[in-house]
Structure formats: C-alpha cells, structure tokens
mmCIF file as gemmi writes it, N, C-alpha and C atoms, coordinates in Angstrom:
data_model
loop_
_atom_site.group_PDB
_atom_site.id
_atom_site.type_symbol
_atom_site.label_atom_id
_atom_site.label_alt_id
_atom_site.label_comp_id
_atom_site.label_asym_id
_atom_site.label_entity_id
_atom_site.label_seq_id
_atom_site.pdbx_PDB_ins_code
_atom_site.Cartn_x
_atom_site.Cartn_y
_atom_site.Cartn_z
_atom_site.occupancy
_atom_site.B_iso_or_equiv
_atom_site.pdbx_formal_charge
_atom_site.auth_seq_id
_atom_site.auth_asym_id
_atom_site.pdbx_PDB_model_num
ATOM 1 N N . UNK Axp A 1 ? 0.84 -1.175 0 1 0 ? 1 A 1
ATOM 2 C CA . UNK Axp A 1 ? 0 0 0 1 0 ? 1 A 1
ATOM 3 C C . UNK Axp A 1 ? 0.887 1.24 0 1 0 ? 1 A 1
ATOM 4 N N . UNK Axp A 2 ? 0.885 2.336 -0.888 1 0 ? 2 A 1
ATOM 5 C CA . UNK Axp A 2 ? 1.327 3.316 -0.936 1 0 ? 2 A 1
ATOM 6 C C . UNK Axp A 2 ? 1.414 4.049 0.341 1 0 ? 2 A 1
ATOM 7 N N . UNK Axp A 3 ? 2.631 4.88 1.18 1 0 ? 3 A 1
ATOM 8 C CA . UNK Axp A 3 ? 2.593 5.773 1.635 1 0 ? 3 A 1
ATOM 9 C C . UNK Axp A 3 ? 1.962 7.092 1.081 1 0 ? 3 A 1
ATOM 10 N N . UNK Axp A 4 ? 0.883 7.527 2.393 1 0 ? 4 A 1
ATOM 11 C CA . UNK Axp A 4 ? 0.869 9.32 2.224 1 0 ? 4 A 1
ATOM 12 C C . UNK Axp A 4 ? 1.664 9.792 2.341 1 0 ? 4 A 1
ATOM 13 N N . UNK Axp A 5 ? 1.82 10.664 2.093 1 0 ? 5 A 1
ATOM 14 C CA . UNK Axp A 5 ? 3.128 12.263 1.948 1 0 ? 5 A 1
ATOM 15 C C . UNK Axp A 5 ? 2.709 13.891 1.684 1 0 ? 5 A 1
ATOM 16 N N . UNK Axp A 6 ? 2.913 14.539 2.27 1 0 ? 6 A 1
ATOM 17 C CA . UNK Axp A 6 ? 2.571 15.946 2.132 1 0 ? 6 A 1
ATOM 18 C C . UNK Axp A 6 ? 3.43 16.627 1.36 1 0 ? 6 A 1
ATOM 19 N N . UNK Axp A 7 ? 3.696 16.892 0.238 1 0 ? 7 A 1
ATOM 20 C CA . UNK Axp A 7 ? 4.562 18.198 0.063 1 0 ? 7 A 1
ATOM 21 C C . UNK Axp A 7 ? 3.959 19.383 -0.411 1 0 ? 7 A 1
ATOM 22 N N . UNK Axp A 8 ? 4.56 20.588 0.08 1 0 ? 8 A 1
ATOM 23 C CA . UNK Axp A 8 ? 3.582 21.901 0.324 1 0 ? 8 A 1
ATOM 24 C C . UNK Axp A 8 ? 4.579 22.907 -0.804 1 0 ? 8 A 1
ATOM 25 N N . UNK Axp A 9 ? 3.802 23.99 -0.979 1 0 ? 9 A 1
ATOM 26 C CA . UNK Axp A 9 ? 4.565 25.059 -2.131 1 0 ? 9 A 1
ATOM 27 C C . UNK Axp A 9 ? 4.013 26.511 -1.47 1 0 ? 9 A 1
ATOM 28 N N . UNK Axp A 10 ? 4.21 27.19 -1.981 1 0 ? 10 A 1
ATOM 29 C CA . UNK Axp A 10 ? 3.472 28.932 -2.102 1 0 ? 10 A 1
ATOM 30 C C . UNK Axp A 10 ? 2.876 29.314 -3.071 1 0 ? 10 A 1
ATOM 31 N N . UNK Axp A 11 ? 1.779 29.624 -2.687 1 0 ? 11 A 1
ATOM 32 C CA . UNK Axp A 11 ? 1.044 30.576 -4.096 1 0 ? 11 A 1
ATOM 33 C C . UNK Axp A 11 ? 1.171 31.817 -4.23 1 0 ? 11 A 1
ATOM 34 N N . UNK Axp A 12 ? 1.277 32.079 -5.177 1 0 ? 12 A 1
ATOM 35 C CA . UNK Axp A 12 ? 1.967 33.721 -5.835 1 0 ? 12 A 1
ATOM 36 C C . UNK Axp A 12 ? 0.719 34.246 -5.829 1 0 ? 12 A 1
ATOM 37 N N . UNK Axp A 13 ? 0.808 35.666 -5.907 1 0 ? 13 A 1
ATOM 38 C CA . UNK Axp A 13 ? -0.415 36.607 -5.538 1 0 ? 13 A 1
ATOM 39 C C . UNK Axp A 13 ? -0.975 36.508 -7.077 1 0 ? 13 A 1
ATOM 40 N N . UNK Axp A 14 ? -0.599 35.789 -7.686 1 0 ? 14 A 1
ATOM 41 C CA . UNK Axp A 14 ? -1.587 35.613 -9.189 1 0 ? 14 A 1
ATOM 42 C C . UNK Axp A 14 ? -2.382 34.324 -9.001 1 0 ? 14 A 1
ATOM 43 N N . UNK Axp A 15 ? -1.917 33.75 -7.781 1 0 ? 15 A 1
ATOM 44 C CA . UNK Axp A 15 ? -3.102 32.44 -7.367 1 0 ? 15 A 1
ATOM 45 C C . UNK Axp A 15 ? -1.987 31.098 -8.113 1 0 ? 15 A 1
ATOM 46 N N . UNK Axp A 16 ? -0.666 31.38 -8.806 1 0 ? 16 A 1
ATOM 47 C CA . UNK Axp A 16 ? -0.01 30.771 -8.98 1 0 ? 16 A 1
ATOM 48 C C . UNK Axp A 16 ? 0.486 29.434 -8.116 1 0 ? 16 A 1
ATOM 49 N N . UNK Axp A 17 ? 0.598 28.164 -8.875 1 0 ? 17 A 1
ATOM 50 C CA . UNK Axp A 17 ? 2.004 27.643 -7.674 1 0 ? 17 A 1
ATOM 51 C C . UNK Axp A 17 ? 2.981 26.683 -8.455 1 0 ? 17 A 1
ATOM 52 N N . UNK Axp A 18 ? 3.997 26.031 -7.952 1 0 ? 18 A 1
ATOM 53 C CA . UNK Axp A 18 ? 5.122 25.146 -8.709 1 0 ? 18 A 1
ATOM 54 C C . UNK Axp A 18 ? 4.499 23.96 -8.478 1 0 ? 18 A 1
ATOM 55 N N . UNK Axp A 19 ? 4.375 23.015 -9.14 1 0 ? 19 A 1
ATOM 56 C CA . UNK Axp A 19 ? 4.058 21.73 -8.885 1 0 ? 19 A 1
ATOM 57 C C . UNK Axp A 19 ? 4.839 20.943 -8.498 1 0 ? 19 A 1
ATOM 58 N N . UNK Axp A 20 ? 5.619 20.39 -7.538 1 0 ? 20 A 1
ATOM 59 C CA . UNK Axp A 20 ? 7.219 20 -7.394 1 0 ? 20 A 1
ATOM 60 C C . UNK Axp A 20 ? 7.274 18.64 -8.159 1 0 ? 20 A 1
ATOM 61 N N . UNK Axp A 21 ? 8.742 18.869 -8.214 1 0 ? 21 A 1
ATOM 62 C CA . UNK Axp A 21 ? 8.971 17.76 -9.35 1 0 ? 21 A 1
ATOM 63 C C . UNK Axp A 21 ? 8.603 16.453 -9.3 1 0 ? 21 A 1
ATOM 64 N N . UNK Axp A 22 ? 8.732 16.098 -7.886 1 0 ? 22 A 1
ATOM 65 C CA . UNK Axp A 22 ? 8.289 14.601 -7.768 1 0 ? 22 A 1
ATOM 66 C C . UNK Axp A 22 ? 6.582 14.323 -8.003 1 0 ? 22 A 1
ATOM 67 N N . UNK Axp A 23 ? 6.056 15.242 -8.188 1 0 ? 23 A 1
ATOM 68 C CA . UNK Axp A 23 ? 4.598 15.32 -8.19 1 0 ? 23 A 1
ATOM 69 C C . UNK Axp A 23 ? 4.349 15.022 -9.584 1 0 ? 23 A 1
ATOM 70 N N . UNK Axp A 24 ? 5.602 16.623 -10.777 1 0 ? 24 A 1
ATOM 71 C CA . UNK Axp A 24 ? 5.582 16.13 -12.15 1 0 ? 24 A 1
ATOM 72 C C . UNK Axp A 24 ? 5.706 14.822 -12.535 1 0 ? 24 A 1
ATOM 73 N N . UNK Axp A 25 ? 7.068 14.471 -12.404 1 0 ? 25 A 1
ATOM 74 C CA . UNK Axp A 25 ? 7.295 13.44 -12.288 1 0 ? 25 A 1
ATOM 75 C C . UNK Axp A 25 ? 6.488 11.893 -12.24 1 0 ? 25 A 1
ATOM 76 N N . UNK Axp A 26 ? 5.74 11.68 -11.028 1 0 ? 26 A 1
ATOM 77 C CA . UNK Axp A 26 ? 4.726 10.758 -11.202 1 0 ? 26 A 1
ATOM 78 C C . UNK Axp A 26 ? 3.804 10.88 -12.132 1 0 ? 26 A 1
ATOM 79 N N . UNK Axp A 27 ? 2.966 12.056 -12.546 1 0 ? 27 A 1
ATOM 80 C CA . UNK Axp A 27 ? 1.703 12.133 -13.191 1 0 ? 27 A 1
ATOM 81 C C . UNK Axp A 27 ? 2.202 11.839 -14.707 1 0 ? 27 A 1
ATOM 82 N N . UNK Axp A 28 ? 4.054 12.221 -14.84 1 0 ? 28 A 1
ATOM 83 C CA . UNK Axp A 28 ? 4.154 12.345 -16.227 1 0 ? 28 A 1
ATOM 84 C C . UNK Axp A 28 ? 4.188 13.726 -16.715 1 0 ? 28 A 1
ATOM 85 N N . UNK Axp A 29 ? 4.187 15.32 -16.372 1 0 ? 29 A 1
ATOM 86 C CA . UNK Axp A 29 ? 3.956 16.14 -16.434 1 0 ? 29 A 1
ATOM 87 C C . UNK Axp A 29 ? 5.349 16.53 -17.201 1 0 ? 29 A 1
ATOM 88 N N . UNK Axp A 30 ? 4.894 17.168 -18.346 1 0 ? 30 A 1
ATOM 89 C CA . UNK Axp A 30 ? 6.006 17.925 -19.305 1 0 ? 30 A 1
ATOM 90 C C . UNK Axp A 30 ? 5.305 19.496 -18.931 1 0 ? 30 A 1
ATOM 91 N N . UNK Axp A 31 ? 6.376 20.489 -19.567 1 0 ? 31 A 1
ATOM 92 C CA . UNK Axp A 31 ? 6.143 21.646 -19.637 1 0 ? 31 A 1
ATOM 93 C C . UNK Axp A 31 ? 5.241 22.082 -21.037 1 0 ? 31 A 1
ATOM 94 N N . UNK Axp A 32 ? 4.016 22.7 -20.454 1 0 ? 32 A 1
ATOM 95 C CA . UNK Axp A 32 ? 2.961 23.08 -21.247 1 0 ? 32 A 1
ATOM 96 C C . UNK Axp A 32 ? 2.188 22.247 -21.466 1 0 ? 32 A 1
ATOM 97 N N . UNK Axp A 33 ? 2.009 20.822 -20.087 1 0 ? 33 A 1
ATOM 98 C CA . UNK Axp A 33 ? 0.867 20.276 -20.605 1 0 ? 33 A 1
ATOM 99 C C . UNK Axp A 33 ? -0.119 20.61 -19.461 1 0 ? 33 A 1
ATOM 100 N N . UNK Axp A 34 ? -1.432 20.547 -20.119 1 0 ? 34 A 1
ATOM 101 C CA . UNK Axp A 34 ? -2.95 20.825 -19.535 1 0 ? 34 A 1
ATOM 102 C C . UNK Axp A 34 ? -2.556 20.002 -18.288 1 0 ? 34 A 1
ATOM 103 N N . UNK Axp A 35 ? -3.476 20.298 -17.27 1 0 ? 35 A 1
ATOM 104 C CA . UNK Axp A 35 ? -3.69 20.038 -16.086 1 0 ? 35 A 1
ATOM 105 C C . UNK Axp A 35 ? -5.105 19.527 -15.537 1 0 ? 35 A 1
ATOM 106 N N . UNK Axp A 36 ? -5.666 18.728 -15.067 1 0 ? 36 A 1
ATOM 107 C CA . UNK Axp A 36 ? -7.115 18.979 -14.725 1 0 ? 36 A 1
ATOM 108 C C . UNK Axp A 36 ? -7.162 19.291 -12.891 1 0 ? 36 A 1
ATOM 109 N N . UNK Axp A 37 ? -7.872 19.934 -12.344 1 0 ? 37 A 1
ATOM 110 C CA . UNK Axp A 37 ? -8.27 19.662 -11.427 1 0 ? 37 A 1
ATOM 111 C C . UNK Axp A 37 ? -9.591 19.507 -10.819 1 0 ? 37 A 1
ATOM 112 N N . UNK Axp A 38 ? -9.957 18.792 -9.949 1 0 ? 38 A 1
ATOM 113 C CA . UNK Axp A 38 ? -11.054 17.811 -9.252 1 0 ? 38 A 1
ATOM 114 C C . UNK Axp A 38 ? -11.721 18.003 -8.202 1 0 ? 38 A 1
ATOM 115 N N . UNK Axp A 39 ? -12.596 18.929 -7.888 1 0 ? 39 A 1
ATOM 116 C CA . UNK Axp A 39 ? -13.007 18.925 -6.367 1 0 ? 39 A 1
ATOM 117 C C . UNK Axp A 39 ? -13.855 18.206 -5.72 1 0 ? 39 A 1
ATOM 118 N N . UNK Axp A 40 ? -13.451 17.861 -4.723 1 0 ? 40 A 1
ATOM 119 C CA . UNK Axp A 40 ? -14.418 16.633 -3.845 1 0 ? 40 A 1
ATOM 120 C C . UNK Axp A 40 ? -14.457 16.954 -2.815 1 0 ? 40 A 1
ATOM 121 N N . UNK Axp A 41 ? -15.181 17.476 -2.605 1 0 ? 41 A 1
ATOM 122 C CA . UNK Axp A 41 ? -16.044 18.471 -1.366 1 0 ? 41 A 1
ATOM 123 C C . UNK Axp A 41 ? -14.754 19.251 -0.886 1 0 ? 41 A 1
ATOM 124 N N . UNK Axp A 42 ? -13.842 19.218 0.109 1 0 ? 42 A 1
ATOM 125 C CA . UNK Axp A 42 ? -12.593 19.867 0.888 1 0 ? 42 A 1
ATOM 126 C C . UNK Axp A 42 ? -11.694 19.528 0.024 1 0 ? 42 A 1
ATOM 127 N N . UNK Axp A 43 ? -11.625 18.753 -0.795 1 0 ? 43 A 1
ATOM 128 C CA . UNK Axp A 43 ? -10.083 17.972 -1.779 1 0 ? 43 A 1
ATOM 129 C C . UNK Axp A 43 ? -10.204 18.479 -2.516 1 0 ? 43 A 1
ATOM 130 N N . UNK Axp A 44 ? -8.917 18.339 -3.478 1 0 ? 44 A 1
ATOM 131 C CA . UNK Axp A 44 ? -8.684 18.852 -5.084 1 0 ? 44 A 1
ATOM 132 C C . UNK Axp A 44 ? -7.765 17.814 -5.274 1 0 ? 44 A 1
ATOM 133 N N . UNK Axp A 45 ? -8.055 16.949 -6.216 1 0 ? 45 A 1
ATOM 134 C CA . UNK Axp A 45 ? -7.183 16.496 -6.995 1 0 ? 45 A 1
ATOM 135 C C . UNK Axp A 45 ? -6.744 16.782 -8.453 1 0 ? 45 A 1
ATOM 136 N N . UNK Axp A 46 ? -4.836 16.778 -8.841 1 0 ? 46 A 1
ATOM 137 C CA . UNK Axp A 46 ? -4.841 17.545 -9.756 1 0 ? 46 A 1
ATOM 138 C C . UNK Axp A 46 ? -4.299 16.125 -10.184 1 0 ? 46 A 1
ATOM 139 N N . UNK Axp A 47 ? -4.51 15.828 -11.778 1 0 ? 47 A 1
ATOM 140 C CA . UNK Axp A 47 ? -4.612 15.223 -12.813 1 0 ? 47 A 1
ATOM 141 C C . UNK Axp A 47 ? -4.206 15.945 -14.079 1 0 ? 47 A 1
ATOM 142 N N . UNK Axp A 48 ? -3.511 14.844 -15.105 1 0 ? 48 A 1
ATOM 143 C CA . UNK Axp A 48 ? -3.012 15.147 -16.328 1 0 ? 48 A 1
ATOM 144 C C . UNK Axp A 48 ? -4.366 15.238 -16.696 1 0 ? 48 A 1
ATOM 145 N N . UNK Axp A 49 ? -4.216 16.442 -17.998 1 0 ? 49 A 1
ATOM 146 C CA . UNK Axp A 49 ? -5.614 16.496 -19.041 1 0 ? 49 A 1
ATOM 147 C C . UNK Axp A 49 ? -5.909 15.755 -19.852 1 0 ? 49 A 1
ATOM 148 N N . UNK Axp A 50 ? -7.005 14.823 -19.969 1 0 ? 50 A 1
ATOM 149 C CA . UNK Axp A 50 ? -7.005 14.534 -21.371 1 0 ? 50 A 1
ATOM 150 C C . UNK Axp A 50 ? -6.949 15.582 -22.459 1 0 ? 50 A 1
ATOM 151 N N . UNK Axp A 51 ? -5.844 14.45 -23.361 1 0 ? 51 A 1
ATOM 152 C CA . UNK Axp A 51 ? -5.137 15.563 -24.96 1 0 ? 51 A 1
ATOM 153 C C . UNK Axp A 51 ? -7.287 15.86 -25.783 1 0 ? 51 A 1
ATOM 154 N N . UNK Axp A 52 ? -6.926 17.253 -25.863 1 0 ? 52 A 1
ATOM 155 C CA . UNK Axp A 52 ? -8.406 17.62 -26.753 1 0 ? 52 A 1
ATOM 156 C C . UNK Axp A 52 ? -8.598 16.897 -27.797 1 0 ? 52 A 1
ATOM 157 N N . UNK Axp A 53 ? -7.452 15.991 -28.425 1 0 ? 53 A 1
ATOM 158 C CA . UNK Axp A 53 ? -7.657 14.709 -29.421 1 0 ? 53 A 1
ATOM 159 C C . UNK Axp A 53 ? -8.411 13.782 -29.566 1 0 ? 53 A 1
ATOM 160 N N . UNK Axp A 54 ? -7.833 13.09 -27.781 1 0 ? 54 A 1
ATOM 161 C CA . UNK Axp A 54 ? -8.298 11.934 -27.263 1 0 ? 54 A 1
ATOM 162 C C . UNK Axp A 54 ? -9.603 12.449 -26.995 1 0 ? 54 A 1
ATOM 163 N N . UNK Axp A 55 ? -10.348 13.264 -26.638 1 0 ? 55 A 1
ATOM 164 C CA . UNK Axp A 55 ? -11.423 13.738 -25.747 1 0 ? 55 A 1
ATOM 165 C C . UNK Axp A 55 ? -12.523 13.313 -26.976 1 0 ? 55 A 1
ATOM 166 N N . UNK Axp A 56 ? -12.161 13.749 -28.525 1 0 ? 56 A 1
ATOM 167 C CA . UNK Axp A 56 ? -13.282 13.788 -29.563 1 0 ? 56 A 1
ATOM 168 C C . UNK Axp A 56 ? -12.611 12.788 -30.251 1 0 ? 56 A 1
ATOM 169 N N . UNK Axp A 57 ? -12.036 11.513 -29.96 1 0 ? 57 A 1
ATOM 170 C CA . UNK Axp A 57 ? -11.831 10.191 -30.697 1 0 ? 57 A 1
ATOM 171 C C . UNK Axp A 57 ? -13.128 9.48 -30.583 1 0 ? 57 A 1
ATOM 172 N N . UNK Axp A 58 ? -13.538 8.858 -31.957 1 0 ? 58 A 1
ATOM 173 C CA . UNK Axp A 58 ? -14.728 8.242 -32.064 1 0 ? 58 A 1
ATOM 174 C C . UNK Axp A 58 ? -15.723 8.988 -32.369 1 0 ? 58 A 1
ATOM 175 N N . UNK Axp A 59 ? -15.274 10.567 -31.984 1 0 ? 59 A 1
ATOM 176 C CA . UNK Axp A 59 ? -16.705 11.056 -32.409 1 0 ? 59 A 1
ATOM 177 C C . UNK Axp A 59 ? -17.496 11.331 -33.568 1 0 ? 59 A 1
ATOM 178 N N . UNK Axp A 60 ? -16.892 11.018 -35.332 1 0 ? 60 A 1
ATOM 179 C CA . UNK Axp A 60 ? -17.274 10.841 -35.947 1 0 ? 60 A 1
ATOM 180 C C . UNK Axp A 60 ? -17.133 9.361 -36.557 1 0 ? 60 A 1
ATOM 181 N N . UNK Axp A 61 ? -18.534 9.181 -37.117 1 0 ? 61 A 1
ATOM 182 C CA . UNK Axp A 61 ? -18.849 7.881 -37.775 1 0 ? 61 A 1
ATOM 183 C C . UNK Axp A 61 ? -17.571 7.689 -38.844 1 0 ? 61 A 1
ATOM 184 N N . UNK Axp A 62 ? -17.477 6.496 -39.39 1 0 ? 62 A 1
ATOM 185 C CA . UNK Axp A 62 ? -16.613 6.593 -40.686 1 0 ? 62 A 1
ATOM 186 C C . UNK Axp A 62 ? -17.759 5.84 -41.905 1 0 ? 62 A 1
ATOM 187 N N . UNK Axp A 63 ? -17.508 6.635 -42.653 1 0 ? 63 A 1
ATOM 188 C CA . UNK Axp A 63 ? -18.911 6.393 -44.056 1 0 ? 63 A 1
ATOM 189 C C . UNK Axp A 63 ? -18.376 5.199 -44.593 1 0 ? 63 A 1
ATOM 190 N N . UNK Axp A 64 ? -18.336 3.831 -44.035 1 0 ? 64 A 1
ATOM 191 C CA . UNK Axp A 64 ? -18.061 3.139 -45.426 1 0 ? 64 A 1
ATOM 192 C C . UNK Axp A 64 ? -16.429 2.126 -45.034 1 0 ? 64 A 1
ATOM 193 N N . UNK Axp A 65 ? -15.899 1.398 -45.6 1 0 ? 65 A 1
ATOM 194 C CA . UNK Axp A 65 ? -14.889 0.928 -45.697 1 0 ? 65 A 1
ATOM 195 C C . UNK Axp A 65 ? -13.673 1.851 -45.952 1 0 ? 65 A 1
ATOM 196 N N . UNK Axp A 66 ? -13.24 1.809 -45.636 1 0 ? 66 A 1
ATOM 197 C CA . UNK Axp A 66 ? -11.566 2.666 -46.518 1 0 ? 66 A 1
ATOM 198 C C . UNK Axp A 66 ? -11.679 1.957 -47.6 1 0 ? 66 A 1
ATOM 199 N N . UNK Axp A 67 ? -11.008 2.837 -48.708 1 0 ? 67 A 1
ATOM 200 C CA . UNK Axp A 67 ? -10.496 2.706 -50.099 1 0 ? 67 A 1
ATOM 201 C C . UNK Axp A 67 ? -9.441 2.424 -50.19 1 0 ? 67 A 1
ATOM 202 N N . UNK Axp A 68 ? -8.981 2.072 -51.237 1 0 ? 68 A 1
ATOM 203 C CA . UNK Axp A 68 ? -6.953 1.989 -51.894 1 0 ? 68 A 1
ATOM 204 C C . UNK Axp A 68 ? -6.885 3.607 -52.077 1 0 ? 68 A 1
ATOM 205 N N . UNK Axp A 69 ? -5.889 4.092 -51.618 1 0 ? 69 A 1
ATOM 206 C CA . UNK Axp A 69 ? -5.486 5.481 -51.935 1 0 ? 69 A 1
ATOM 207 C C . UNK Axp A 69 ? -5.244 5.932 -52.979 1 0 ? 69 A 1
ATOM 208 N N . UNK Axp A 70 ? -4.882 4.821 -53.852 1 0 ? 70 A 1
ATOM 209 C CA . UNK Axp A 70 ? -4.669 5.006 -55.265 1 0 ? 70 A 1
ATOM 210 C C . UNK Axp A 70 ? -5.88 5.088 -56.039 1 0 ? 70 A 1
ATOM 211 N N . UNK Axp A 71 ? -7.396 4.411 -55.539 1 0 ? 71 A 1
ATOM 212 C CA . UNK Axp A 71 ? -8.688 4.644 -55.816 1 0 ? 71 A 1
ATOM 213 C C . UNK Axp A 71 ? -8.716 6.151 -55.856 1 0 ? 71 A 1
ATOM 214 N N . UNK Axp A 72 ? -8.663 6.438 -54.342 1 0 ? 72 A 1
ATOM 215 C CA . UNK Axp A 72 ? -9.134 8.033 -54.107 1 0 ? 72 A 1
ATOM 216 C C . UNK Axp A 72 ? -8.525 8.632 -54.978 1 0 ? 72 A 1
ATOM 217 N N . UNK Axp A 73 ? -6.749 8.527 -55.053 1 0 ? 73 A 1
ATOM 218 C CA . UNK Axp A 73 ? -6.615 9.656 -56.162 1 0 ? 73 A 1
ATOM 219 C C . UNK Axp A 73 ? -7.321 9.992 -57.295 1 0 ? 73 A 1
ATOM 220 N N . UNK Axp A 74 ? -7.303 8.619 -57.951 1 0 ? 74 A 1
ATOM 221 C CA . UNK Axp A 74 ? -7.752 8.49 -59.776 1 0 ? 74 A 1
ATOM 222 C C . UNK Axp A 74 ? -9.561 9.217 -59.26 1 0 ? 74 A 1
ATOM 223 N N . UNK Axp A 75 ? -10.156 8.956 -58.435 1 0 ? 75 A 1
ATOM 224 C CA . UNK Axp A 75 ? -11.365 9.541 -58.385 1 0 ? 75 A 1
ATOM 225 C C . UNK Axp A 75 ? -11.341 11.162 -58.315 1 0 ? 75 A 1
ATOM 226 N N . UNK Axp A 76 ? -10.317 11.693 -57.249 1 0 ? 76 A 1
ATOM 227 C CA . UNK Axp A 76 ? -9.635 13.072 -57.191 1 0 ? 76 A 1
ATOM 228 C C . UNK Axp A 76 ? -9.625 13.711 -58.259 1 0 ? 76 A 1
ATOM 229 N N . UNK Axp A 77 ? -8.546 12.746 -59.274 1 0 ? 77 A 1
ATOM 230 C CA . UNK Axp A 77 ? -8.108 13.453 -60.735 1 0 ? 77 A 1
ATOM 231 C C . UNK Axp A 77 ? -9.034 13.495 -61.187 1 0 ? 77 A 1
ATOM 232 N N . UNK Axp A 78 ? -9.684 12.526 -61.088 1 0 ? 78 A 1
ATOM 233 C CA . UNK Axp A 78 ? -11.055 12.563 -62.725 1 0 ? 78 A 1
ATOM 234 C C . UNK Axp A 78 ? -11.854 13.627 -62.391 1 0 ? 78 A 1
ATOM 235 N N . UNK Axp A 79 ? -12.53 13.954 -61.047 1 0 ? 79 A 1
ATOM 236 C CA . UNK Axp A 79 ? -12.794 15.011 -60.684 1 0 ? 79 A 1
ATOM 237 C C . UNK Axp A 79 ? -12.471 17.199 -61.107 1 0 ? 79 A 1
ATOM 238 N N . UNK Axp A 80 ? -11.29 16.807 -60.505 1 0 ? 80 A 1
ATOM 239 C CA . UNK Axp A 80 ? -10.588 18.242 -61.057 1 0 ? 80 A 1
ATOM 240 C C . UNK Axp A 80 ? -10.339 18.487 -62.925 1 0 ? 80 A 1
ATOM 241 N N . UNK Axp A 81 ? -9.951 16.687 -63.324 1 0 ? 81 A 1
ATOM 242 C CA . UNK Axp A 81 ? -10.189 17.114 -64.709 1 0 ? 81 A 1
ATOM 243 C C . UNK Axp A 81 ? -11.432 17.453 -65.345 1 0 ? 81 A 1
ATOM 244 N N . UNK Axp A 82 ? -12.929 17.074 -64.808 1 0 ? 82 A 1
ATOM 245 C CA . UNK Axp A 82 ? -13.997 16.993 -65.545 1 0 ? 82 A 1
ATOM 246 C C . UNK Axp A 82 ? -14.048 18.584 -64.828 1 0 ? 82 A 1
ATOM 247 N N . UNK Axp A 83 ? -14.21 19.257 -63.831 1 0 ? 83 A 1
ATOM 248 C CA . UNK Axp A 83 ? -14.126 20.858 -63.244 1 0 ? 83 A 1
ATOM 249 C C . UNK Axp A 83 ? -13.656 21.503 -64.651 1 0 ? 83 A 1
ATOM 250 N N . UNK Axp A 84 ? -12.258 21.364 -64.856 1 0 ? 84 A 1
ATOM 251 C CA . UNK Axp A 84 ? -11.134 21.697 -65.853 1 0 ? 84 A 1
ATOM 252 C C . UNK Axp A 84 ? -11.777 22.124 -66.764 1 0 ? 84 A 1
ATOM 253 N N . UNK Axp A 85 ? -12.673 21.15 -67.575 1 0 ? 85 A 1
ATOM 254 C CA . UNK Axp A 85 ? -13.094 20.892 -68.996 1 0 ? 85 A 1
ATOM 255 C C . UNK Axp A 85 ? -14.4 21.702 -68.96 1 0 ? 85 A 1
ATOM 256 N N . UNK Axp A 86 ? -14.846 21.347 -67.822 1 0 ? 86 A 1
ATOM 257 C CA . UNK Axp A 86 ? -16.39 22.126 -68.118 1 0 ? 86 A 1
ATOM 258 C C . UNK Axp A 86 ? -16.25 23.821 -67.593 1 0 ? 86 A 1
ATOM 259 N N . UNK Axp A 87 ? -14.81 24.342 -67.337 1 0 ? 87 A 1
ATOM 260 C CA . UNK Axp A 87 ? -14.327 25.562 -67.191 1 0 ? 87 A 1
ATOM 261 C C . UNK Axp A 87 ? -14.017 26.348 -69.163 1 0 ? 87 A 1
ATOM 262 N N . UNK Axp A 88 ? -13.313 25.334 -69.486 1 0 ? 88 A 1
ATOM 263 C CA . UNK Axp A 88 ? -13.027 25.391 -70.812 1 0 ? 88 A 1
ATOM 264 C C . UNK Axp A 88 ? -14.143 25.424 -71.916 1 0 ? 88 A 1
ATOM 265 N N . UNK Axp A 89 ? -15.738 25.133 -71.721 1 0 ? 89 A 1
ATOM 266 C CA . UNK Axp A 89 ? -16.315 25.538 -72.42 1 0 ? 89 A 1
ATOM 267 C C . UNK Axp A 89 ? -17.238 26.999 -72.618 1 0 ? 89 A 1
C-alpha cells in the first residue's frame, strides 16, 4: 500500500504555484501540458488532461470501408479534370 506524503509550495499573488517535481514526475507532467483539477467536497485532486484529441476520438462515424489510396486519387483526378473541362467551355 502506498505511503501518504505531504509536500507543500506557495502561491503567488496571481493564485499561482510550482508543482514539485516529484509530483511532475509521477503524473508524467512535461512543460505546457494541460492540467485537470477535481473537487471533492474539501479535496482537489490535480490530474493530467485529457489531450483535446483523445477527448473527440470516435466522435465521428466513418462512411463506409476505406479505399486503396490510389482509388481516391484516380477519383480526385477525374474530378478536377472533368471541373477543368467544363471551365473550358
């Protein structure tokens, strides 16, 4: 079972504080990543963010099977060429 541990910081009069390293450290925390925090009634727990990526994965349907890419192109081209032609008359 994990030990508790306290480690404490200062907050800057901008409501700022340092997260100490061993704190980064565990969660995984790089510089400039999102943060979440959690309140539970008297607590706050702070947590990595989910990436805004991960958050809207799945959220659109996919229409259909994938194609050969080489499909899509030749459909692409034939496209912009028939645009082309019916520009030219």
């Amino acid at each position: 079972m994990p030990t508790s541990r306290a480690l404490e910081t200062t907050m800057t009069q901008k409501g700022q504080v340092t997260v100490p390293a061993e704190i980064r450290a565990r969660l995984g925390l790089k510089p400039r990543d999102r943060v979440r925090f959690e309140v539970h009634g008297a607590e706050v727990t702070l947590k990595p963010a989910p990436s805004r990526i991960a958050r809207h994965f799945g959220a659109a349907r996919v229409s259909g099977l994938a194609r050969d890419w080489r499909q899509e192109r030749d459909a692409f081209e034939a496209g912009v060429a028939a645009d082309v032609a019916a520009e030219d008359r």
